[in-house]
N, C-alpha and C positions, 0 to 999 in steps of 0.2 A: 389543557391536558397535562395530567402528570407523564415524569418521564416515564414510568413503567409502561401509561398507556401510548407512549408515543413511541417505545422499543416494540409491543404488538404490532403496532401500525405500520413501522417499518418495517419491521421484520415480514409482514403480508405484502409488501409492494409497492405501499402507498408512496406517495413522491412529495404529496404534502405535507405528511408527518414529519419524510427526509428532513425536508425545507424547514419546517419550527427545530426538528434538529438542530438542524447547523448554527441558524438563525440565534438559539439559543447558548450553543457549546463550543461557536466558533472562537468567539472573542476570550474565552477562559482556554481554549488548546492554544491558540494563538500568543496569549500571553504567556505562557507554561513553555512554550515551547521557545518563543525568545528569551527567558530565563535559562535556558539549557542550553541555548547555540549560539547566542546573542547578535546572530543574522539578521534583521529584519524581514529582507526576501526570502533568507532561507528556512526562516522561524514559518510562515508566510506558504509557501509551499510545501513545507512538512504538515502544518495545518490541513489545507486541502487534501494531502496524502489521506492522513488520516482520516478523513471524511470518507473519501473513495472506499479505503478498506471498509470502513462501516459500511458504507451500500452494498460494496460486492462481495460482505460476507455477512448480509441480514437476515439469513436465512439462520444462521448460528447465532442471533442478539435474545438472550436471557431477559426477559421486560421483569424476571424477579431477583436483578440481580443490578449494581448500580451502576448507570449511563457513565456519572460522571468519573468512576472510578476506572472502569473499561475504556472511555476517550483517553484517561489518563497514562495510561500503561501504554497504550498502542501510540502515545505521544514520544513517551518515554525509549519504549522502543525504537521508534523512525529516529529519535535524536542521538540515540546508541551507536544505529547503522550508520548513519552518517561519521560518528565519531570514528568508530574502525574502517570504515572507505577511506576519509580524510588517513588518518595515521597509517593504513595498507601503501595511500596515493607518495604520503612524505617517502615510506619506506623504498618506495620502488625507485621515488625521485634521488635519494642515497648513492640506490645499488648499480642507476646508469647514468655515466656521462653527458652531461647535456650535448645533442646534438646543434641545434638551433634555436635561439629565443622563441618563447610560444606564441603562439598566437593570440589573437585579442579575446580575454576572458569572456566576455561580454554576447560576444559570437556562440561561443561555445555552448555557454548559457543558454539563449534564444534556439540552438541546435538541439541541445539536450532535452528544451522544454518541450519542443514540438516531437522530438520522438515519443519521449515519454506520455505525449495528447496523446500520438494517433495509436501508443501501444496501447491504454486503456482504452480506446475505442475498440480496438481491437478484441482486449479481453473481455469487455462490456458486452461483445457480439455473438460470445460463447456460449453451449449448449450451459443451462447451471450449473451441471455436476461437474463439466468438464473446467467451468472456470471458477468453482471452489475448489478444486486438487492445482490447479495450476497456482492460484492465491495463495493456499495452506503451503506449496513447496515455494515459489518464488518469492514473495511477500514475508510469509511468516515463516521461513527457511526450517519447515519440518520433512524429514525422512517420510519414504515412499510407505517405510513401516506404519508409520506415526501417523499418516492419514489413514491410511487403509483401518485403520482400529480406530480412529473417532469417527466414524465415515460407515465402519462397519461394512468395506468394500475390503474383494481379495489385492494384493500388492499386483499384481500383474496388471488387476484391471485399473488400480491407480497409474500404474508404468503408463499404460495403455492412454489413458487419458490425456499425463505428458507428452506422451507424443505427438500423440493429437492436437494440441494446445499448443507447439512449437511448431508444427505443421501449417496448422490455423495464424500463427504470428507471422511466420516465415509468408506464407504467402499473404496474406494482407499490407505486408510491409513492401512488397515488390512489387 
């Protein structure tokens, strides 16, 4: 299948199409993106990210518009955020005293990854609409305005939807 027909096919549900997806666009974000972070693990799971976001916003995948150009950007992006979380994290590490050696990286890690599973279980569990406003503000960090007018929904009912979605986080996670 060409990638056009295989953005259709995802974009309708399919999970096999997903699968040739990734199958095929992993190892090219994968490498793309350890050019930009030069993490392995963390080249490694921006990859994955960027997968996820493709499923959970294939509802909005153009099959007339290019796959590999769209993995590429949304690659480009995760390794941005990354880069101003890191330089936010240096800054803050500046602005306060250390109180005690940290603790072991490694942990941390393994903490952070399983949050971050059971949050996209979580999101994955959401009504559609409710967990495309929550993507479009958390993920691709757009104003309440900014969805509402690609969405063609009023701001309130986007508000609405956040709340819902934090509600829906909040308790899944307790």
């Amino acid at each position: 299948m060409t990638d056009s027909e295989l953005v259709a096919a995802v974009r309708s549900g399919n999970t096999r199409a997903f699968n040739a997806v990734f199958l095929r666009w992993y190892p090219q974000v994968q490498k793309f993106l350890l050019s930009l972070v030069k993490e392995e693990t963390l080249a490694e799971d921006l990859a994955q990210s960027v997968f996820m976001k493709v499923w959970l916003n294939r509802e909005r995948l153009d099959p007339g518009k290019s796959l590999k150009n769209y993995l590429l950007v949304l690659s480009r992006n995760s390794a941005l955020d990354v880069f101003k979380s890191k330089r936010n994290l240096v800054m803050e590490d500046l602005a306060t005293p250390p109180e005690k050696p940290s603790s072991d990286r490694t942990d941390q890690m393994v903490e952070f990854a399983e949050a971050r599973s059971r949050i996209m279980h979580a999101v994955e569990q959401m009504p559609a609409q409710r967990r495309t406003v929550f993507v479009m503000s958390r993920f691709q960090h757009l104003s309440s305005e900014e969805i509402a007018e690609i969405l063609g929904l009023s701001v309130r009912t986007v508000e609405k939807h956040l709340q819902l979605a934090l509600n829906n986080l909040r308790n899944f996670l307790s």
